[in-house]
C-alpha positions as CSV (number, residue, x, y, z in Angstrom):
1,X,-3.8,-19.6,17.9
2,X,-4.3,-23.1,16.5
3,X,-3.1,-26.5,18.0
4,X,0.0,-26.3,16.0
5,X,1.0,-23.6,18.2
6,X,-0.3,-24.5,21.4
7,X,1.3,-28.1,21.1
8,X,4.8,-26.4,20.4
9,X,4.6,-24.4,23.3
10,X,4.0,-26.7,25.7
11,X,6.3,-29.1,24.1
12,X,8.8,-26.0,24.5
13,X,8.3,-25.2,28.1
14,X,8.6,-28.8,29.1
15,X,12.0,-28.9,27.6
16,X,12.9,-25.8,29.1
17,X,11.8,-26.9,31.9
18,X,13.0,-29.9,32.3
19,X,16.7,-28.7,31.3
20,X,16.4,-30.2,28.1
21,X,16.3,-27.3,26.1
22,X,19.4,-26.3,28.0
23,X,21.2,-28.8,27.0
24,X,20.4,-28.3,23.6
25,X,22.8,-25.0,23.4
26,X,26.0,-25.7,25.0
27,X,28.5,-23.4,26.6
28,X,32.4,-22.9,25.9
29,X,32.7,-25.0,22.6
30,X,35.9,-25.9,21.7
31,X,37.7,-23.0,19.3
32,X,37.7,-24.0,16.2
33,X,38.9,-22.2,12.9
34,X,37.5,-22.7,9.4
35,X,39.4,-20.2,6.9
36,X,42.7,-18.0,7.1
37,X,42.3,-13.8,6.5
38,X,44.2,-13.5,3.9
39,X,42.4,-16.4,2.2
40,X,38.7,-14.7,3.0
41,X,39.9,-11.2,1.8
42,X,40.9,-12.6,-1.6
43,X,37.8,-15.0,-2.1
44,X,35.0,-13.5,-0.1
45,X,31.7,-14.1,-1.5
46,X,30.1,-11.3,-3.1
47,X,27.9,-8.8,-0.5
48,X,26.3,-5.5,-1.3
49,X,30.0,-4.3,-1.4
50,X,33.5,-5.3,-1.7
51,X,35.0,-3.1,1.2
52,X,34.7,1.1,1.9
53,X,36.2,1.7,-1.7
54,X,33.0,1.0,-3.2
55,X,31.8,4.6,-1.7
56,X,32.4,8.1,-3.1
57,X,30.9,9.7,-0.7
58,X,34.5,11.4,0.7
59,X,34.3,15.1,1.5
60,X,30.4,15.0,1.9
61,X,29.6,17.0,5.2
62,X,26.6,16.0,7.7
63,X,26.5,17.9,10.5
64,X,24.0,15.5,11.8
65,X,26.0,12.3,11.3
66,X,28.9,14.0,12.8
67,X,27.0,14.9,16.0
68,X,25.4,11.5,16.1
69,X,29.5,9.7,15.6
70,X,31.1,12.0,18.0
71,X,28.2,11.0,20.5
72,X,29.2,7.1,20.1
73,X,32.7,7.5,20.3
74,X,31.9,9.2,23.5
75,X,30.4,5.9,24.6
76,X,26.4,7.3,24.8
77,X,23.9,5.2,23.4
78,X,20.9,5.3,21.8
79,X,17.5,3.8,22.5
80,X,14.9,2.7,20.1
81,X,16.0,6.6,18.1
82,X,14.9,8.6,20.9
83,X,17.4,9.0,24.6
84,X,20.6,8.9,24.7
85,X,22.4,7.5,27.5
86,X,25.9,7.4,28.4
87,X,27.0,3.2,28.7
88,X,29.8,2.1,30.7
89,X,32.5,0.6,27.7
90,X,32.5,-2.7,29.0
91,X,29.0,-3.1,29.8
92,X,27.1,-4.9,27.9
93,X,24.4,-6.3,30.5
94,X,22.7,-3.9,32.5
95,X,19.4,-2.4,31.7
96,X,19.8,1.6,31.9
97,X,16.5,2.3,32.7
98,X,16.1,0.3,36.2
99,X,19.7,-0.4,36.7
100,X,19.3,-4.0,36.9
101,X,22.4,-5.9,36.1
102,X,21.8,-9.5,34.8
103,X,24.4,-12.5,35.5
104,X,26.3,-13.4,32.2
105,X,26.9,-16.3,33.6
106,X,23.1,-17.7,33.3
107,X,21.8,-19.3,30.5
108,X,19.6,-17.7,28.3
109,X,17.4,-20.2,28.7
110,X,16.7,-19.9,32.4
111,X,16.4,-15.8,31.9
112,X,12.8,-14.1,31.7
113,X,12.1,-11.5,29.4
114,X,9.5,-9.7,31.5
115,X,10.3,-9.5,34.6
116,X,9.2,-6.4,37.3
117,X,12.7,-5.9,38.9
118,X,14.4,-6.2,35.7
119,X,12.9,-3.7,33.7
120,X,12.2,-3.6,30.0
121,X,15.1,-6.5,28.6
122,X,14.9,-4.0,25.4
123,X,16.8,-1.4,27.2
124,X,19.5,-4.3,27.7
125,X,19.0,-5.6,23.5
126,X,19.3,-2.4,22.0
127,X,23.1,-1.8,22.5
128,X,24.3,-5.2,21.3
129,X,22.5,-4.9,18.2
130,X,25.3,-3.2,16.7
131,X,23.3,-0.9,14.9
132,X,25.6,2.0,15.9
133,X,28.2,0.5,13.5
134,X,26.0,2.0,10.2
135,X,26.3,5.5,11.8
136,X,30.3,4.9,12.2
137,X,31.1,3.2,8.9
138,X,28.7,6.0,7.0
139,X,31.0,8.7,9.4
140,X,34.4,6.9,7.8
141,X,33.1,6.5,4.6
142,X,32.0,10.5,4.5
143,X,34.3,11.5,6.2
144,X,37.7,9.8,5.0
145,X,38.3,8.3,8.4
146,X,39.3,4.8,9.7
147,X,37.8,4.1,13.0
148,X,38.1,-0.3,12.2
149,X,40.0,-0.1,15.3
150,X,37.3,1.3,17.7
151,X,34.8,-0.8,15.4
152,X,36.3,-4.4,16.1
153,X,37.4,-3.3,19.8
154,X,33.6,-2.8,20.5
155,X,33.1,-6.2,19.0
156,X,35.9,-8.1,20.9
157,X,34.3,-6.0,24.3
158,X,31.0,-7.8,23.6
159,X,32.7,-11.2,23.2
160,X,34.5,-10.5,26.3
161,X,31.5,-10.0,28.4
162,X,28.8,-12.4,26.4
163,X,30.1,-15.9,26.8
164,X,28.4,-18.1,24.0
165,X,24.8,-19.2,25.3
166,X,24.6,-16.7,28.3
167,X,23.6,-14.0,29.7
168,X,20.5,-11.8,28.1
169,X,22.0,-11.2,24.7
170,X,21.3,-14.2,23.7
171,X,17.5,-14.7,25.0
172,X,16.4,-13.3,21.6
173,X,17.5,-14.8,18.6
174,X,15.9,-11.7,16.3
175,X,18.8,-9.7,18.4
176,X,21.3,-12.4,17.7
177,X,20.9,-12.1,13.7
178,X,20.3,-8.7,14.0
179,X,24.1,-8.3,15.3
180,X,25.4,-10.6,12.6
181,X,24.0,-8.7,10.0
182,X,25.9,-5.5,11.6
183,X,29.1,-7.7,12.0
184,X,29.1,-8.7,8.6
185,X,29.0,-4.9,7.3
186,X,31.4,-4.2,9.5
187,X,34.0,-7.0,8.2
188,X,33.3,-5.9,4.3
189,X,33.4,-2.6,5.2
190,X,36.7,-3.1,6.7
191,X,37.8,-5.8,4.8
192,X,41.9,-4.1,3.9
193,X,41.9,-2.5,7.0
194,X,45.1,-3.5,9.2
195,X,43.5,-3.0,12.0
196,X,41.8,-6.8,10.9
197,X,44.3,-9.1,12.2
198,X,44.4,-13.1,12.0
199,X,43.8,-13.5,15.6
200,X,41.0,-10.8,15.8
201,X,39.2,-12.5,12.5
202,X,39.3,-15.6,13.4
203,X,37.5,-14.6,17.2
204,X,34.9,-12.9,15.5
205,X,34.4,-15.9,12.9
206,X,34.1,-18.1,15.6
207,X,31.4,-16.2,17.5
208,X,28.9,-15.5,13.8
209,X,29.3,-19.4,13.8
210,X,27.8,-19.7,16.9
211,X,25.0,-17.3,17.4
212,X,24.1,-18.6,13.9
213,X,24.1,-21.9,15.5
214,X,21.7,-20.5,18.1
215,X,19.4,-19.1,15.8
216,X,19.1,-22.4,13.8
217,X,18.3,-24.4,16.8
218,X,15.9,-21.9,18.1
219,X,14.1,-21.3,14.8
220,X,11.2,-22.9,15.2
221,X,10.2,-21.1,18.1
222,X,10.4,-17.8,15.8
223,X,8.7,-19.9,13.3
224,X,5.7,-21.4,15.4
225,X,5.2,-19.5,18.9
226,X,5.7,-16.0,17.5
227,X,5.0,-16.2,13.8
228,X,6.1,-12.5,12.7
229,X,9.2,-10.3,11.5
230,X,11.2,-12.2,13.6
231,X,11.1,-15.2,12.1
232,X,11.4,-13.2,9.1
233,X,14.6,-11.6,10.2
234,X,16.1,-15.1,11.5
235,X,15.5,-17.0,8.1
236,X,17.1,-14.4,6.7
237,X,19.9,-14.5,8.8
238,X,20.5,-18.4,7.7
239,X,19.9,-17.8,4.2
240,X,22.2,-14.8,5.0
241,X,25.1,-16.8,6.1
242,X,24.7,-20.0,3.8
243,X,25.9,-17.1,0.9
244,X,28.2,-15.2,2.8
245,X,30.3,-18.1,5.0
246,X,29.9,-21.0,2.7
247,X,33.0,-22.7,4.6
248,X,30.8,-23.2,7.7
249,X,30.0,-26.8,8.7
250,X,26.3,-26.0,8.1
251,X,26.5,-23.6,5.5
252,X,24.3,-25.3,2.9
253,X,22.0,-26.9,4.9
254,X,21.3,-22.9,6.3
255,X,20.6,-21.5,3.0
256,X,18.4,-24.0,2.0
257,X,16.2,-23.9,4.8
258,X,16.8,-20.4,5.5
259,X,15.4,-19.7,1.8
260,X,12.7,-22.0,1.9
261,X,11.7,-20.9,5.2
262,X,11.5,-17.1,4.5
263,X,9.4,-17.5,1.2
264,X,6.8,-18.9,2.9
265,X,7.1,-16.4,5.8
266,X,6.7,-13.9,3.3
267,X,3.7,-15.4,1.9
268,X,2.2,-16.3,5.2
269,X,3.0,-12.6,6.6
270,X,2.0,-10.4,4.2
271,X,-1.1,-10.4,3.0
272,X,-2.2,-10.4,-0.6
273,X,-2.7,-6.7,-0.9
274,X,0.2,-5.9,1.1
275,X,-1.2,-5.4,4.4
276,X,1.0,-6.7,7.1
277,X,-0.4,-9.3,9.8
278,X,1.7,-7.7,12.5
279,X,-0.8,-4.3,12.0
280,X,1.7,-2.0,12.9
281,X,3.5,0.3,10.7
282,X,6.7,-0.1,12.0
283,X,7.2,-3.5,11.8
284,X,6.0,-3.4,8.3
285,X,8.7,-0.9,7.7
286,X,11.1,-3.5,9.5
287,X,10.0,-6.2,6.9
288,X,10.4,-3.7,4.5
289,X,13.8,-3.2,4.9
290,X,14.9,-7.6,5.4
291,X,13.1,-7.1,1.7
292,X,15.8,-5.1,0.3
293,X,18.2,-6.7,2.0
294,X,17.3,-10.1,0.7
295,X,16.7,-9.2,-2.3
296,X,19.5,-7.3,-2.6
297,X,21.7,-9.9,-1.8
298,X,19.7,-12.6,-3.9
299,X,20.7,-10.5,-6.5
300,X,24.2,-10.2,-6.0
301,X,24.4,-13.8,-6.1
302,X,22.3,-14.3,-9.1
303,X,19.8,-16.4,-7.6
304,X,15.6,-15.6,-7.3
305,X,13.1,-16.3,-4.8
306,X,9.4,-17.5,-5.3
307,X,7.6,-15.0,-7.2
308,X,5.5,-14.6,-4.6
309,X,8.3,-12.5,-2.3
310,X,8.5,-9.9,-5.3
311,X,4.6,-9.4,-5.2
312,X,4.0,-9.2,-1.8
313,X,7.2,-6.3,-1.3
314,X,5.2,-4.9,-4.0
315,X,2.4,-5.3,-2.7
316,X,3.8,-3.8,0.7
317,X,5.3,-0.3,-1.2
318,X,1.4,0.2,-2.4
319,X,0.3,0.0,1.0
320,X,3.0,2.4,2.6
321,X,3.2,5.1,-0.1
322,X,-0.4,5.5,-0.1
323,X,-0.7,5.3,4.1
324,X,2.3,8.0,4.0
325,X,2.0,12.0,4.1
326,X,3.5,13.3,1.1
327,X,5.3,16.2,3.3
328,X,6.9,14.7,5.8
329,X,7.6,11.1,4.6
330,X,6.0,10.4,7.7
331,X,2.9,7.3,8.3
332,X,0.5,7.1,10.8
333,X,1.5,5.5,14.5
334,X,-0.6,2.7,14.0
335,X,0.2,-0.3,16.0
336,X,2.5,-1.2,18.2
337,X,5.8,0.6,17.9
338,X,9.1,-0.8,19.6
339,X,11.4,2.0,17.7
340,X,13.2,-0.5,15.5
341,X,14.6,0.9,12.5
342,X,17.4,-2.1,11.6
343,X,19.5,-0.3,9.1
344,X,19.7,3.8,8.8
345,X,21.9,4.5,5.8
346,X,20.8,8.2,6.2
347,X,20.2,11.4,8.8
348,X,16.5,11.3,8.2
349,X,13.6,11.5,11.1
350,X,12.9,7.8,12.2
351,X,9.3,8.3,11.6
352,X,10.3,9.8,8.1
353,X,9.6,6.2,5.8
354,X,11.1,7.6,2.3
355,X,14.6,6.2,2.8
356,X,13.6,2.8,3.2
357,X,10.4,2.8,0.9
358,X,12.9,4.5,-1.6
359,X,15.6,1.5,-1.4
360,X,12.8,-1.4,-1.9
361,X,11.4,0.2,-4.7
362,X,14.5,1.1,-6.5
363,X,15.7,-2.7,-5.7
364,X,11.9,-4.1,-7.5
365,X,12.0,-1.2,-10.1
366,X,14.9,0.4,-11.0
367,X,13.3,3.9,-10.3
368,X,12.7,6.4,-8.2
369,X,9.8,7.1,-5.7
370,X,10.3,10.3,-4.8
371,X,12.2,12.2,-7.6
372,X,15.3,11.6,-5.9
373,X,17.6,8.7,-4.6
374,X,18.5,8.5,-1.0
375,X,21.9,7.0,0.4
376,X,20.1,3.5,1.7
377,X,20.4,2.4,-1.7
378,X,23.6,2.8,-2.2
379,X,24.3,0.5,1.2
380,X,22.3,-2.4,-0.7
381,X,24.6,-2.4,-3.7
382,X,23.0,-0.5,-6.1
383,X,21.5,-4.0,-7.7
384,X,18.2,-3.5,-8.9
385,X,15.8,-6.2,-10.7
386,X,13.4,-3.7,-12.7
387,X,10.6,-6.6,-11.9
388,X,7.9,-3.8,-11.7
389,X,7.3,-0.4,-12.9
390,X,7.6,2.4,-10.9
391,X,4.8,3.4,-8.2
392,X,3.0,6.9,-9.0
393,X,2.2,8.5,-5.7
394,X,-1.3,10.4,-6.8
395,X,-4.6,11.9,-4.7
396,X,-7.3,9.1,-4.4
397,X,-9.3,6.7,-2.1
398,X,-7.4,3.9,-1.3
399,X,-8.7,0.6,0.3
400,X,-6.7,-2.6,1.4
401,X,-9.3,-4.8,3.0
402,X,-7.2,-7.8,4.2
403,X,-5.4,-5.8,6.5
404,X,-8.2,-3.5,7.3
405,X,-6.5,0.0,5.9
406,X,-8.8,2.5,4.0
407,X,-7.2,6.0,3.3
408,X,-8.3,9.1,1.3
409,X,-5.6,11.6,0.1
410,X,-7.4,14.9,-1.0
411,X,-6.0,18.8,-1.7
412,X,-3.1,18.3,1.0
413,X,-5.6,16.6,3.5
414,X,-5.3,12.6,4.4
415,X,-7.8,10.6,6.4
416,X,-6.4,7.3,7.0
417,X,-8.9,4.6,8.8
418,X,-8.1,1.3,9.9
419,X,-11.2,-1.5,10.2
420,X,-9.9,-5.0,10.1
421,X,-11.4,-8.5,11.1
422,X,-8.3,-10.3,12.3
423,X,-6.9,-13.8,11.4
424,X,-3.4,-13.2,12.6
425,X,-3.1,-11.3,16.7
426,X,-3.9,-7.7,17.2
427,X,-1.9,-5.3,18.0
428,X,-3.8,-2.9,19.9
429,X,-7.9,-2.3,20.3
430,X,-7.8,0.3,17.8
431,X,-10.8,-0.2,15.4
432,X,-12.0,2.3,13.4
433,X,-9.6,4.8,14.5
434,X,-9.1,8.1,12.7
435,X,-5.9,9.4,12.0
436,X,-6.1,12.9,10.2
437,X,-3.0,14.3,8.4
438,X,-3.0,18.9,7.1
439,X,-0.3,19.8,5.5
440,X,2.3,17.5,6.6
441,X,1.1,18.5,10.0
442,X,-0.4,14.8,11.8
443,X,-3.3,16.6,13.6
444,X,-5.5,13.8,15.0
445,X,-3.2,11.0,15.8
446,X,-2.3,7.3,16.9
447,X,-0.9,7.8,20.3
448,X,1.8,5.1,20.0
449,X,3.0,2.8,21.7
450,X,5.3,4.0,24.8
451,X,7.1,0.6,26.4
452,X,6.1,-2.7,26.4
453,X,6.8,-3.6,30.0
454,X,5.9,-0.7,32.0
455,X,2.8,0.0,34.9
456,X,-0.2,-1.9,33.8
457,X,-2.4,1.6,33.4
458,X,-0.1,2.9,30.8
459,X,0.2,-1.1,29.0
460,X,-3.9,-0.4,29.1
461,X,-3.7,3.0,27.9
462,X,-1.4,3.0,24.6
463,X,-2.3,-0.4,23.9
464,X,-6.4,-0.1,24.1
465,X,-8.9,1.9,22.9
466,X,-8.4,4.9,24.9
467,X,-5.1,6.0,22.7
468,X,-7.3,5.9,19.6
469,X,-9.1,8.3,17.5
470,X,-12.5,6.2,18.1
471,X,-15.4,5.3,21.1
472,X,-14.9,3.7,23.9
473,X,-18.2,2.3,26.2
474,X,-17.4,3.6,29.9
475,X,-14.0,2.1,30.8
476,X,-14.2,-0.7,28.3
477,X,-11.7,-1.2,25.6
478,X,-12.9,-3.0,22.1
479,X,-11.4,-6.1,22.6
480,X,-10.7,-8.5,26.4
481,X,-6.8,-7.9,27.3
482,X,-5.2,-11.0,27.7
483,X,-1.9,-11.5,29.0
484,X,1.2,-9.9,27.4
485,X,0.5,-9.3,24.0
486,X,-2.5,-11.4,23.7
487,X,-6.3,-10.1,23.2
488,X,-9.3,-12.1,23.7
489,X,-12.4,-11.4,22.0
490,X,-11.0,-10.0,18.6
491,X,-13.1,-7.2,17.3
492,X,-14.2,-8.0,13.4
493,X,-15.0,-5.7,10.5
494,X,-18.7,-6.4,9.1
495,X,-18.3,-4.0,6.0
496,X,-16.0,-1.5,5.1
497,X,-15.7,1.4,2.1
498,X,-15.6,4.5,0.1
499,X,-18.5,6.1,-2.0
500,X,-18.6,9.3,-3.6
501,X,-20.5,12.0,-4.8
502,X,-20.2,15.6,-6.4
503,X,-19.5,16.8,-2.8
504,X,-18.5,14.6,-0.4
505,X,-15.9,11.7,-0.2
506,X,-17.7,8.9,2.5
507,X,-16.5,6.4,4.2
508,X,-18.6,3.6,6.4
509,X,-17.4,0.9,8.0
510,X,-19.0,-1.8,10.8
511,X,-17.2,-3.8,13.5
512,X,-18.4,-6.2,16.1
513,X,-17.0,-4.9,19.5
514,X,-17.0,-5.3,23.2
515,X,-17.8,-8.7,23.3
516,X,-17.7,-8.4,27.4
517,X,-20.2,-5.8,27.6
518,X,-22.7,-7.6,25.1
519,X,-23.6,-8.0,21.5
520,X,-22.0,-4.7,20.2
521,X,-22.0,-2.9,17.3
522,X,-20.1,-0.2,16.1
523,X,-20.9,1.9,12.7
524,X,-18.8,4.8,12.1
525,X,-19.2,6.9,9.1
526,X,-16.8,9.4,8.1
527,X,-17.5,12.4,5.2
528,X,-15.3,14.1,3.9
529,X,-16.2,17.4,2.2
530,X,-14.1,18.2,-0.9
531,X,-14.6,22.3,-1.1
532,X,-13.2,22.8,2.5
533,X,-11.4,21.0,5.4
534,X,-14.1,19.6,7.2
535,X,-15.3,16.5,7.9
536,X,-17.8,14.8,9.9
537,X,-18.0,11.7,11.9
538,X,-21.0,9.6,12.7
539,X,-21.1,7.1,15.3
540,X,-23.8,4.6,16.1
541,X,-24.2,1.8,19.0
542,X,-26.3,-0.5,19.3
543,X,-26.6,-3.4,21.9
544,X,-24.9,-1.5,24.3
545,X,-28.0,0.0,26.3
546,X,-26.9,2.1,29.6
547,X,-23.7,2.3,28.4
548,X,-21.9,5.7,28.0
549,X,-20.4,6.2,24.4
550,X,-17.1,8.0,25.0
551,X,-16.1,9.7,21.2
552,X,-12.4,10.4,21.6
553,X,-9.7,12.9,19.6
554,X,-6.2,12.8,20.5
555,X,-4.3,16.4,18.9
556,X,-0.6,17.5,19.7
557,X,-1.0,20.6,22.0
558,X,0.7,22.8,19.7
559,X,-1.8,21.9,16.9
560,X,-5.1,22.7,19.2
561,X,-5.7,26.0,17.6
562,X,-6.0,23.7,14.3
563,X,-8.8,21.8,15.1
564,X,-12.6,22.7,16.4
565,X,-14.6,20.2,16.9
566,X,-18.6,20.5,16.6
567,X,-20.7,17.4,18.2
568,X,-24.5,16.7,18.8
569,X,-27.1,13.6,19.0
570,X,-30.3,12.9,18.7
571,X,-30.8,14.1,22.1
572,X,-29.0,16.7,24.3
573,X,-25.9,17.6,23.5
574,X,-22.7,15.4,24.7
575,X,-20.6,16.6,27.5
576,X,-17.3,17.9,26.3
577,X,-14.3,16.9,28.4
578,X,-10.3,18.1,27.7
579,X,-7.6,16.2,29.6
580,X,-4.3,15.8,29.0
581,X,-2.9,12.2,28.0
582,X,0.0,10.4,26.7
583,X,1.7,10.4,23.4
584,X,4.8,8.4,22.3
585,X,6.4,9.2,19.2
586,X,8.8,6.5,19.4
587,X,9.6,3.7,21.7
588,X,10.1,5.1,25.6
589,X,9.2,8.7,25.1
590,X,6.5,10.3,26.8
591,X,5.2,13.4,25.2
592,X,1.7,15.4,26.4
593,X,-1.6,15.0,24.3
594,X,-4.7,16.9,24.5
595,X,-7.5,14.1,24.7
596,X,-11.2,15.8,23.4
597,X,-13.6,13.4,24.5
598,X,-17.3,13.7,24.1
599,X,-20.0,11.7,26.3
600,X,-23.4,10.7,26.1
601,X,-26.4,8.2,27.1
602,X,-27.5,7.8,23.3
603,X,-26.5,5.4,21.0
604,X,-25.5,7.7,18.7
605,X,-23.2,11.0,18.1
606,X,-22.2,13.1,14.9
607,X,-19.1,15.1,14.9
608,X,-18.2,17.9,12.6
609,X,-14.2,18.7,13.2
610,X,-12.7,22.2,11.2
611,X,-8.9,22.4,10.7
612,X,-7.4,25.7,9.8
């Protein structure tokens, strides 16, 4: 991790430590006011919109957003787009999934975020995002209503129970801007509305003051220790706010840095050719969407990043269109997966990617990506740049070697592969896994990701090699699990490619793996025959003598009658075993997979799979 990090964090756990750190974000500051409402309604700087008159969308049914309100107002939430669990009003604090109830009255600094009684702190995040306000102000503004007043009482319920610097809302400062950003929307959105009183501005004011104060003093832990989207969503946040509440003490100095700071996390993060460092789709969606909001709101001000930020979200749409089934809008589960979707202008899927891929590109090129606009755009102010031209989504072999993604789109048939040598952290042990996509149907998949804090055989399961559409040697995964989130022993890519011929589209690609069991070497090649819907997968080992070579193939039950599957090696055939694993479509959902796995004692086994 370099001696950058490694200094900062033990420079940071002394201070925290110590109580210095504490001491550093102080409790019940004295109220303090900076600007009258009727002064901020009439000068306001400019956002995506002026208030809910800027949408015509009046009259326009959805049967699915009225469902989803109605289930809000009825005081159920939703986690990471999946459960739905009815939530107490006023609380704001306990996790739902243990029951644990934290103390408010702690400071965040003193609170752990993986902890075995607690639960999954997530459970406890997810509510006090606020990102059930975009379901209530799309609801009004189809639907002709005015619920400010429920809107700004949920609000004032949070500041109730969520004293400044305390309690677990405030242990992530991702969560904290994350809420801004939904407060904001809320207070243009409802800008006219009477329900807005003097009193009730000027409480909320005062608390987007200070969590923006948290955020800036607790940057560079975003910055240094964790390095990915969110210090990406913080800087935002800062460069956010230094537009939007220019009469804050701080204002200037937070756009300036806040600017500064998310260029170069931009340029650090993604990768030349648009491949994301966190090696996950969905937190390359997430950076997707801080894109168009910056962008968006750059634009509204008249002002222009590096030129770098434009390329690399680019760069980033190249990547996702060509990684995304053409059906059902959908991408591969590839990395980890915490359910995050930060703004959902729309009733799509959350694994469906065409909303948010549509708003970026229409922001960089005044076009349309998939014949058609969807409503995120409109929620981003409709400000486009026309930098680039527009993307053509077409049949082809596709490779993005910095971030190890290599994908073939053919006659309603995509083979997506993923074979990276990492400079930034992995995600999961996942090297060249095989994700195979029929007719909008994802027929060998990615099993997910399930919950980060759960029982150690399921953190092994979704997050190693056993999830994934590749070998495993006995019980070992590719890579040494660390603690947390950290992997020892990175696997690394020695070649990677296409090559064609009249008949076959081919892909081979090399890693060095299993560093614990020796000096491994995994070679995979995959072909891919262009007059039927077959291919074949090769797999050699060497240095791993003794070992048993475990071929696995992970298929949604209901797609079994799909697939057949046809193995052999050089000596007797492998034994076939079926089982039935764990898949997790989004963040805390358990769903049954059928696992296909195919053993042997030689170093090497071909596979010849048939889909229907």
């Amino acid at each position: 991790m370099g001696f950058r990090y490694v200094f900062f964090r033990v420079f940071f756990e002394f201070r925290r430590k110590s109580g210095l750190l504490k001491r550093a974000f102080p409790v019940n500051p004295p109220f303090k006011k900076w600007i009258s409402l009727p002064q901020w309604r009439t000068s306001a700087p400019a956002f995506f919109f002026h208030s809910r008159k800027d949408f015509p969308f009046s009259g326009q049914s959805s049967q699915v957003l009225k469902e989803k309100a109605e289930r809000i107002f009825n005081g159920e939430v939703q986690f990471f787009q999946g459960e739905w669990k009815k939530i107490a009003a006023e609380d704001w604090t306990t996790n739902p999934s243990t029951g644990y109830q934290y103390d408010v009255n702690q400071h965040w600094t003193t609170i752990p975020d993986f902890h075995p009684d607690y639960g999954d702190i997530k459970y406890v995040w997810e509510r006090s995002r606020f990102s059930f306000l975009q379901t209530i102000l799309r609801y009004d503004a189809h639907f002709g209503t005015d619920s400010s007043e429920w809107v700004f009482a949920q609000i004032e319920s949070w500041i109730r129970n969520n004293p400044i610097n305390r309690g677990p809302n405030y242990r992530c400062s991702q969560e904290t801007s994350l809420r801004v950003f939904n407060w904001t929307l809320a207070l243009y959105f409802y800008r006219d509305a009477a329900s807005l009183k003097e009193e009730r501005f000027e409480q909320i004011l005062f608390y987007i003051y200070w969590q923006l104060r948290h955020v800036r003093d607790n940057i560079h832990f975003s910055r240094i220790a964790v390095r990915n989207n969110h210090a990406i969503t913080e800087t935002l946040a800062l460069y956010t706010a230094g537009l939007l509440f220019p009469f804050f003490d701080e204002a200037a100095e937070w756009k300036s840095s806040g600017k500064k700071w998310f260029e170069e996390e931009i340029a650090y993060q993604i990768y030349e050719d648009g491949t994301y460092l966190q090696f996950s789709f969905n937190y390359h969606r997430v950076v997707v969407q801080l894109l168009t909001w910056a962008i968006s709101i750059a634009n509204h001000h008249n002002e222009k990043f590096k030129d770098v930020v434009y390329q690399r979200a680019y760069q980033s749409l190249m990547v996702l269109t060509n990684s995304q089934d053409s059906i059902s809008g959908q991408l591969p589960n590839y990395g980890a997966n915490d359910g995050s979707l930060f703004f959902q202008w729309n009733d799509a899927d959350f694994r469906d990617y065409r909303p948010a891929l549509d708003a970026l590109h229409f922001v960089l090129t005044s076009g349309n990506a998939y014949g058609g606009e969807f409503e995120d755009r409109r929620w981003f102010g409709l400000r486009a740049s026309g930098k680039f031209s527009p993307l053509r989504i077409v049949d082809g072999v596709f490779t993005f070697p910095h971030g190890g993604i290599y994908v073939c789109s053919h006659k309603g048939m995509m083979v997506w592969i993923t074979c990276a040598t990492y400079k930034d952290r992995p995600q999961q042990a996942d090297a060249l896994h095989v994700d195979v996509w029929i007719d909008g149907k994802n027929v060998l998949s990615d099993a997910g990701s399930y919950r980060y804090n759960t029982k150690p055989e399921l953190v092994k399961y979704f997050f190693g090699t056993e999830s994934h559409n590749t070998i495993m040697l006995d019980e070992y995964d590719q890579m040494l699990k660390g603690p947390r989130f950290i992997w020892l022993d990175w696997s690394k890519a020695l070649k990677a490619g296409w090559t064609a011929d009249e008949s076959r589209i081919t892909f081979e690609g090399s890693v060095k793996a299993f560093a614990q069991v020796g000096d491994v070497t995994h070679t995979r090649k995959v072909e891919i025959d262009k007059t039927s819907r077959q291919i074949t997968i090769h797999d050699q080992v060497t240095g791993a003598a003794g070992r048993r070579i475990r071929q696995l193939w992970h298929l949604n039950p209901s797609f079994k009658n799909l697939v057949s599957f046809k193995s052999t090696t050089s000596q007797r055939d492998p034994l076939l075993r079926e089982s039935v694993k764990f898949g997790s479509p989004t963040y805390g959902v358990l769903e049954d997979v059928c696992q296909v796995e195919f053993q042997t004692q030689s170093n090497n086994i071909s596979t010849q799979i048939s889909f229907a």
